[in-house]
PADRENVO-503985 format. One record per residue (C-alpha): residue in one letter; x, y, z. Coordinates in steps of 0.001 Angstrom, whole numbers, padded with zeros to 6 digits, always signed. Example, Ala and Ser with C-alpha at 12.3 -4.5 7.8 and 13.67 -1.06 7.14 Angstrom:
<pts>
A+012300-004500+007800S+013670-001060+007140
</pts>
This chain:
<pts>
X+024178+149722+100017X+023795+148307+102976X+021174+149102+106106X+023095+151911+108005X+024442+153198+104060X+020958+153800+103375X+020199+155410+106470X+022796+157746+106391X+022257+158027+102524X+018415+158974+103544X+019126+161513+105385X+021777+163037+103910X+019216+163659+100796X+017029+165958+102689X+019859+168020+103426X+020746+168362+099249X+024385+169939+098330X+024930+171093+102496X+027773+169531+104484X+026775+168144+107651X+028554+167143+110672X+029361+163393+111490X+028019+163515+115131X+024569+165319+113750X+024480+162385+111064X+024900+159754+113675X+022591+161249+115722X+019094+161992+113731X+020191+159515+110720X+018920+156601+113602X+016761+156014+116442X+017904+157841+119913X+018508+154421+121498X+021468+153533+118913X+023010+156686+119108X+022967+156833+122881X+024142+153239+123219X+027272+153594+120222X+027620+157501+119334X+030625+156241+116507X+028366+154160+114658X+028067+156734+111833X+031734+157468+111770X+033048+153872+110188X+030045+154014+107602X+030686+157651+106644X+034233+156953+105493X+033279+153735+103711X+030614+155428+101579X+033343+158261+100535X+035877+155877+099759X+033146+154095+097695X+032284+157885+096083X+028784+158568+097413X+029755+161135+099803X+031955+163707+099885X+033877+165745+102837X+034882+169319+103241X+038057+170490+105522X+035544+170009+108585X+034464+166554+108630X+031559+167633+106996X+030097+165249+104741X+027377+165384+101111X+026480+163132+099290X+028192+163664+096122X+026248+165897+093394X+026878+164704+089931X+029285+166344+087492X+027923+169321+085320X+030916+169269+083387X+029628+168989+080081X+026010+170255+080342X+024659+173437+078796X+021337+173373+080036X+020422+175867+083158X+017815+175255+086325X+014498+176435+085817X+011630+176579+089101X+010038+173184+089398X+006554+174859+088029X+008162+175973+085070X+010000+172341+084549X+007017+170585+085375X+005103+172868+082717X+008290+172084+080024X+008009+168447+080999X+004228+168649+080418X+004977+169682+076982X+008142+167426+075956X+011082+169368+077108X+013671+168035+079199X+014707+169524+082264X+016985+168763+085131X+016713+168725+088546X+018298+171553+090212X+020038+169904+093292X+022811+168331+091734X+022426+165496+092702X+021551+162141+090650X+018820+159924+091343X+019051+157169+094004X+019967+154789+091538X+023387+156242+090072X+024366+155698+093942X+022826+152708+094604X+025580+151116+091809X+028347+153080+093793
</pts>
């Protein structure tokens, strides 16, 4: 990924499995200055990270990053206390966001 992938990749994280609006990801994924001076930036970037299969986009224009597939997988969320307690004793435990760690989309 490059620079403005990352950025957008960033912030997107904090915002888990929610969609969120192009012009709201151009505008906090950066610094005011950027988005003031080129409001689009986010727009080309966006598009090139879903045709690459990090993100995903709804109906909207909304966009996710995209959570892995559960297809598969019989094993149910638990509370982060309790998986941290499982983990503490040697059972495995996912996370319950969906999505996969930075790496998996780092290859993307």
């Amino acid at each position: 990924m490059d620079g403005d992938e990352r950025e957008i990749f960033q912030f997107l994280k904090t915002w888990g499995t929610t969609y969120v609006g192009a012009m709201e990801i151009g505008r906090r994924a950066t610094t005011k200055k950027r988005f003031y001076t080129e409001p689009d930036w986010a727009k080309v970037v966006l598009m090139r990270m879903e045709e690459r299969g990090i993100l995903e986009s709804d109906s909207q224009g909304h966009y996710r990053i995209k959570p892995v597939s559960r297809k598969g997988r019989n094993k149910d969320w638990v509370a982060p206390d309790i998986a941290k307690i499982l983990h503490e004793s040697g059972g495995e435990v996912e996370s319950g966001d969906g999505l996969a760690p930075d790496e998996h989309y780092e290859q993307l």
